[in-house]
C-alpha positions as CSV (number, residue, x, y, z in Angstrom):
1,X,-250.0,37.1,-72.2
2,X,-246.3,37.8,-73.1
3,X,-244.7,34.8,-75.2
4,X,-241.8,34.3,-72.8
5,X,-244.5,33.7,-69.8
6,X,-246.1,31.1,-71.8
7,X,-243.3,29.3,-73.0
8,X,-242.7,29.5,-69.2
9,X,-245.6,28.1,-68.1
10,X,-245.3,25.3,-71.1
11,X,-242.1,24.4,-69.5
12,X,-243.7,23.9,-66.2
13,X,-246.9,22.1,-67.3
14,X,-244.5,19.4,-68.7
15,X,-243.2,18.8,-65.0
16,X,-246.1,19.7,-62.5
17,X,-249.4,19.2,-64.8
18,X,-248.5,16.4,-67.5
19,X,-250.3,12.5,-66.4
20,X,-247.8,9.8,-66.6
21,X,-250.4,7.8,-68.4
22,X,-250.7,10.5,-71.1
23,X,-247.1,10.9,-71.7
24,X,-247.7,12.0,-75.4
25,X,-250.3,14.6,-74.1
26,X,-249.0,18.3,-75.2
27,X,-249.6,21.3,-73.1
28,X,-252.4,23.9,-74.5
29,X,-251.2,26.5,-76.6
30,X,-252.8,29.1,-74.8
31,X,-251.4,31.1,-71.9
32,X,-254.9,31.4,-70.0
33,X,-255.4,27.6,-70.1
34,X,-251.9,27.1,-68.9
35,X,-251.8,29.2,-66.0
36,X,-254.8,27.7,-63.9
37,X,-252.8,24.6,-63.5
38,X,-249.7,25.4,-63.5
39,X,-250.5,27.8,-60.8
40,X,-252.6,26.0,-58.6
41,X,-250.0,23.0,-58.9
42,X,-247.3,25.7,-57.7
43,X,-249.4,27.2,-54.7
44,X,-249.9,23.5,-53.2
45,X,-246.3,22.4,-53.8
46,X,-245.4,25.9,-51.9
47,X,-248.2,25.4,-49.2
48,X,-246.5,22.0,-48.7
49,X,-242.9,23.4,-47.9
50,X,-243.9,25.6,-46.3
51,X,-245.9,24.1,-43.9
52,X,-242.9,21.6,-43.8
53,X,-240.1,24.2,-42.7
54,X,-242.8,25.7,-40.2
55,X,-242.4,22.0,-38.5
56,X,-238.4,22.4,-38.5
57,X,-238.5,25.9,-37.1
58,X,-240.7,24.5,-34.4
59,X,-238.7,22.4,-31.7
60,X,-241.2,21.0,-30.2
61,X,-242.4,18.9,-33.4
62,X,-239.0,17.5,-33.6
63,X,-238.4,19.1,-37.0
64,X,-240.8,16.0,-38.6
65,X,-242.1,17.3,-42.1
66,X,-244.7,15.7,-44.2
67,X,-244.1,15.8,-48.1
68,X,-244.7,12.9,-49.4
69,X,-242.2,11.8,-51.6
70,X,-240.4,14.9,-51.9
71,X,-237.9,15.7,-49.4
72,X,-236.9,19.2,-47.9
73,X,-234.3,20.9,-50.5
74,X,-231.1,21.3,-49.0
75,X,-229.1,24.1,-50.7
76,X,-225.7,25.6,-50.1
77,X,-223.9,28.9,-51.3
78,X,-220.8,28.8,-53.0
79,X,-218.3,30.5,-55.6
80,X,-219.6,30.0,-58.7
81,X,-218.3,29.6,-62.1
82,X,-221.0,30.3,-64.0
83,X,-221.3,34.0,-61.8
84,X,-220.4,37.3,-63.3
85,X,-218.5,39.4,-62.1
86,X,-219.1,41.2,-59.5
87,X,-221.6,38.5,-58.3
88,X,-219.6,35.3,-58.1
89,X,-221.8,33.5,-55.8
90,X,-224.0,30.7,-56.6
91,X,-226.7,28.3,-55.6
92,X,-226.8,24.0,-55.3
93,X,-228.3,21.6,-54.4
94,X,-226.7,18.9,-52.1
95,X,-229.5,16.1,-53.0
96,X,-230.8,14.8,-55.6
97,X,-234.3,16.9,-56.6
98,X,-236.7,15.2,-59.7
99,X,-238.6,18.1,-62.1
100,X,-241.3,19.2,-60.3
101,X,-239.7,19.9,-57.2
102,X,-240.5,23.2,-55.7
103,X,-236.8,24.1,-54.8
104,X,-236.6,27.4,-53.2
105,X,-238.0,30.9,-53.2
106,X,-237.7,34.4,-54.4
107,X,-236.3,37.2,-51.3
108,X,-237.1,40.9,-50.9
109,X,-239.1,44.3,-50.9
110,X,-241.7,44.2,-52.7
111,X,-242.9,47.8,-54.9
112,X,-245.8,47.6,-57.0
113,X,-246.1,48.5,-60.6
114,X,-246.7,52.1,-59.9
115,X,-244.0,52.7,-57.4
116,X,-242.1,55.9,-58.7
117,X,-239.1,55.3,-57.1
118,X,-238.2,51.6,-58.2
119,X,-234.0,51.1,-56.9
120,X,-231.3,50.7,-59.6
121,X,-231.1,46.8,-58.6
122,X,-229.3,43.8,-60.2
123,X,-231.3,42.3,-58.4
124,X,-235.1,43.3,-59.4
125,X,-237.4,40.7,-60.6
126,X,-240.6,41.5,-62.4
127,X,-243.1,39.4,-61.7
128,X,-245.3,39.7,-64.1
129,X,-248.4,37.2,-63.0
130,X,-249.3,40.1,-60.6
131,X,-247.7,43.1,-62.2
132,X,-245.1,43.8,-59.0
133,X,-241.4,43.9,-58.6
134,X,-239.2,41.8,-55.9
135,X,-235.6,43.6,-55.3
136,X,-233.9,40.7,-53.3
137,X,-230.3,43.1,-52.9
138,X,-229.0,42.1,-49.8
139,X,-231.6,40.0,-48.6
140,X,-229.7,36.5,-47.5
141,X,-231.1,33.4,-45.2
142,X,-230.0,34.0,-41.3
143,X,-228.4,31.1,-40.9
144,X,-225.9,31.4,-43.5
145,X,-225.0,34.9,-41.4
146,X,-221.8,33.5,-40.3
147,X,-221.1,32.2,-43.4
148,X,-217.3,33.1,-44.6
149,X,-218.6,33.8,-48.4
150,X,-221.3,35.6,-46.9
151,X,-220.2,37.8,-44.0
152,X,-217.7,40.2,-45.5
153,X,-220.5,41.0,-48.3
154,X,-223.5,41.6,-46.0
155,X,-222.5,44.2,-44.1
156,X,-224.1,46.8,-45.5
157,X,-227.3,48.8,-44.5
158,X,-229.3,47.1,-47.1
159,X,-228.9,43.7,-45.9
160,X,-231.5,41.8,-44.6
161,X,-231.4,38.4,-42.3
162,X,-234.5,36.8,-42.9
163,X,-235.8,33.7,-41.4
164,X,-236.8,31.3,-44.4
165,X,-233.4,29.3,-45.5
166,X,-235.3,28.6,-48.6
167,X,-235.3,31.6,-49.8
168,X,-232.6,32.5,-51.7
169,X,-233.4,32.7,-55.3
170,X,-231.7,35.8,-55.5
171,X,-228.6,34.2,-55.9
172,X,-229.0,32.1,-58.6
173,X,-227.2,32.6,-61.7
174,X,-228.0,32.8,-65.6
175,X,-226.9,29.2,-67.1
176,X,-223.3,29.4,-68.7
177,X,-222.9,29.3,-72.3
178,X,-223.4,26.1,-73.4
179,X,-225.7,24.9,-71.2
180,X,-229.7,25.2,-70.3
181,X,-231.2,26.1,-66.8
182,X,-232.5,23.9,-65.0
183,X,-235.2,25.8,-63.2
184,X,-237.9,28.1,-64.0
185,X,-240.0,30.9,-62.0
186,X,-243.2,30.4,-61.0
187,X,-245.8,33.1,-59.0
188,X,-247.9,30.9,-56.2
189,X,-250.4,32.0,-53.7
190,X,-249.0,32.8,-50.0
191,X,-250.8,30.5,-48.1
192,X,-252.0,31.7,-44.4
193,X,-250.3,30.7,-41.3
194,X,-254.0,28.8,-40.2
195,X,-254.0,27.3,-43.7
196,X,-250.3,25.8,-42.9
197,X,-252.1,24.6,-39.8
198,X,-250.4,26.5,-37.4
199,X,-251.7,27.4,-34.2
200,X,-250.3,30.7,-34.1
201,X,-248.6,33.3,-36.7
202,X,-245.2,33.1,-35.1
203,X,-243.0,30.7,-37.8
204,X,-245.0,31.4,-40.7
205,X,-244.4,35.3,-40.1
206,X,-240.6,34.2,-39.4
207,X,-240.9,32.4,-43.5
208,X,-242.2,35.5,-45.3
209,X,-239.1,36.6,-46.8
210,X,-240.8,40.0,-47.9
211,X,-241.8,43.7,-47.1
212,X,-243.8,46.0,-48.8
213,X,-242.3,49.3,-50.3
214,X,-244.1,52.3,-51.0
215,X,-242.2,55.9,-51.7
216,X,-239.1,54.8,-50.3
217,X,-240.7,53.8,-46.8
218,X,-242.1,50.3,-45.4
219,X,-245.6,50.1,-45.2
220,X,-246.5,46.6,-45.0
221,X,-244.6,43.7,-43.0
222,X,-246.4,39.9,-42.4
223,X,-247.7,41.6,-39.0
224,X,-249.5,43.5,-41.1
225,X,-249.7,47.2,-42.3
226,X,-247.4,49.6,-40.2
227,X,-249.2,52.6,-38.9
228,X,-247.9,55.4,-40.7
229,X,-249.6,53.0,-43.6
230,X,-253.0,52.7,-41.7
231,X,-253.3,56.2,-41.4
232,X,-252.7,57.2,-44.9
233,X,-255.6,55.1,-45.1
234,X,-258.1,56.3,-42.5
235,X,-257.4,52.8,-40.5
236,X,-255.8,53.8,-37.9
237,X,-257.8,51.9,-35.8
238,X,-258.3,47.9,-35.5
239,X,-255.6,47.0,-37.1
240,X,-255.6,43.3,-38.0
241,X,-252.9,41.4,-37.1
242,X,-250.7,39.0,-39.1
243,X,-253.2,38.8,-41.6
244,X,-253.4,37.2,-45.1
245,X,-250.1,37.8,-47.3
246,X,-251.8,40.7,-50.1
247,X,-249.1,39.4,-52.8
248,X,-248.1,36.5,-55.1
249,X,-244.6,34.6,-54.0
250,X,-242.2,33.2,-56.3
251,X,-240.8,30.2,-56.4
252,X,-238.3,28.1,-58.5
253,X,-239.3,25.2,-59.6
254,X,-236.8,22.4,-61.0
255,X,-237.7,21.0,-64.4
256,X,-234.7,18.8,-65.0
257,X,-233.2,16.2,-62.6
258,X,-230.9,17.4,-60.4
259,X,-228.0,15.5,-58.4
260,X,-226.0,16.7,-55.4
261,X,-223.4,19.5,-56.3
262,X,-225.6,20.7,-59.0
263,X,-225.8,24.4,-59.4
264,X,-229.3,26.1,-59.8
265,X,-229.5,27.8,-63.3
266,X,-233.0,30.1,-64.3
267,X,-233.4,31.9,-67.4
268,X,-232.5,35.5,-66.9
269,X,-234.4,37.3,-69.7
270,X,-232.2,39.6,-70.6
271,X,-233.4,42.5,-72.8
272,X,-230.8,43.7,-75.4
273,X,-229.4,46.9,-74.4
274,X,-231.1,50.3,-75.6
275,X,-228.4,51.9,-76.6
276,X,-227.1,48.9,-78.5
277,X,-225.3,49.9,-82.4
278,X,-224.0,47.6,-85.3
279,X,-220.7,46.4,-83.8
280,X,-221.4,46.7,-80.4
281,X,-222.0,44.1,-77.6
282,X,-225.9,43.6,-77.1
283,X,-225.7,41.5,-73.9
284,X,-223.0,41.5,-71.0
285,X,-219.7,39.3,-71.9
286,X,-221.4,36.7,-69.6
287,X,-224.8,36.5,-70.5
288,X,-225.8,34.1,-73.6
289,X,-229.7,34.0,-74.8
290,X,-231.0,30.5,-73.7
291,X,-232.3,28.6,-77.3
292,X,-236.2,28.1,-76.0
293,X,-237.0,25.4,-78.4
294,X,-234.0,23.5,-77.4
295,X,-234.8,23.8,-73.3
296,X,-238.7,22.5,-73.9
297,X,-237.6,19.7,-76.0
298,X,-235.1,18.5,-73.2
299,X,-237.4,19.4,-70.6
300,X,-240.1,17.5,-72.4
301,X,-238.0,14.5,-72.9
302,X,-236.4,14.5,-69.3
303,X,-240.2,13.8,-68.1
304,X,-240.6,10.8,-70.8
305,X,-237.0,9.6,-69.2
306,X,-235.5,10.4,-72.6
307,X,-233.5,13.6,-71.6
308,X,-230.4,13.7,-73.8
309,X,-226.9,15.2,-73.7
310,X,-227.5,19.2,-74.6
311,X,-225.6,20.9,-77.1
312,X,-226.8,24.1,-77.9
């Protein structure tokens, strides 16, 4: 397993796997040993919210939500500071979230590893659990559609409504320099609409915030394949409807306490360019490397109640 996925997953294990009665514990060094938990800790937290905002789509439940402790993550667009340009929008939060809390979810078409014509996207996230890409350009919650930041930027034909307000990943930003995210990806298992207990497909298939791309066309929505996909594979006939979502989600996941008016901050990765030479800029102006050891030892202590002031 890469490094940078395990020093994800370490990150995570100190907020979603670490006992409060073993608060010295340290996570395993190994990726393998990591990921069980840390995935199956992500899939349930996502099961969870999204069983929860099936209830609020649904008026006849009265929009009641059982999480426990954790409440439903409010989040609101806005013009960032921390944006580049070109992309000044941002994400917060407009309540207080604890590390741990599953906050929102990664939009957009999905292409797997093979796909030979992958789009030129700021926008395209490797997720590299399952080995697939997620291009969430122009893909934006429908009920920020009349949204006055929004609506002169999503008129194009790219742009995509969907019907899960949590989901808009996509538009969170790199951390500024001088400061550490405060969220991290995580892959988690799409849970089916009879798991969320739902009686029918209908707001389930309205909160999977995905299609599947292959050579340029759709063949796969959350009703299930299309048919030009069917045929190519000699089903053309009983198709099953709305079945089993075939790929990982992902999710961000907050490992530092948050309070209301925070923005939402995840490590972008950056690779230095190719074409880099001695004297020459190996990043974008905006973009600063986040200090690894730095982010798990403030992670770490933020679990222990310890957290202290970052200067990096």
């Amino acid at each position: 397993m890469r490094e940078h996925l395990v020093r994800d997953l370490r990150l995570l294990w100190h907020v979603l796997c670490r006992e409060p009665q073993v608060p010295l514990a340290v996570p395993p060094n190994s990726g393998e040993q990591l990921l069980r938990p840390v995935l199956n800790r992500t899939s349930e937290l996502a099961q969870l919210l999204l069983s929860a905002l099936c209830k609020e789509l649904n008026p006849t439940r009265g929009g009641r939500h059982d999480l426990g402790s954790s409440e439903l993550p409010n989040l609101e667009v806005f013009m960032s500071h921390s944006a580049c340009e070109g992309a000044p929008l941002g994400i917060r939060i407009t309540q207080t979230a604890k590390p741990g809390q599953l906050l929102c979810f990664y939009p957009g078409r999905v292409f797997r590893a093979e796909e030979t014509q992958l789009p030129k996207s700021d926008m395209l996230y490797s997720n590299e659990y399952e080995g697939i890409y997620l291009d969430g350009k122009g893909w934006y919650p429908a009920h920020w559609r009349k949204h006055p930041l929004l609506e002169p930027r999503a008129s194009g034909a790219n742009t995509l409504w969907h019907g899960n307000r949590l989901a808009a990943g996509n538009l969170l930003n790199h951390p500024p320099k001088g400061s550490l995210p405060n969220c991290v990806p995580m892959a988690f298992r799409w849970p089916t609409w009879q798991e969320l207990g739902e009686k029918t497909p209908a707001y389930w298939a309205r909160l999977v915030p995905h299609v599947v791309i292959k050579e340029g066309r759709v063949v796969r929505t959350a009703s299930g394949r299309t048919e030009s996909e069917n045929a190519d594979q000699g089903q053309s006939q009983g198709k099953v409807w709305f079945p089993p979502w075939p790929h990982m989600g992902v999710a961000l996941v907050a490992v530092r306490g948050l309070q209301p008016g925070d923005e939402l901050h995840w490590n972008y990765r950056l690779h230095p360019r190719a074409d880099s030479k001695p004297g020459l800029a190996r990043f974008p102006d905006w973009y600063e490397p986040v200090d690894d050891d730095a982010f798990e030892r403030v992670v770490a202590d933020g679990v222990l109640g310890e957290e202290k002031p970052v200067a990096v």
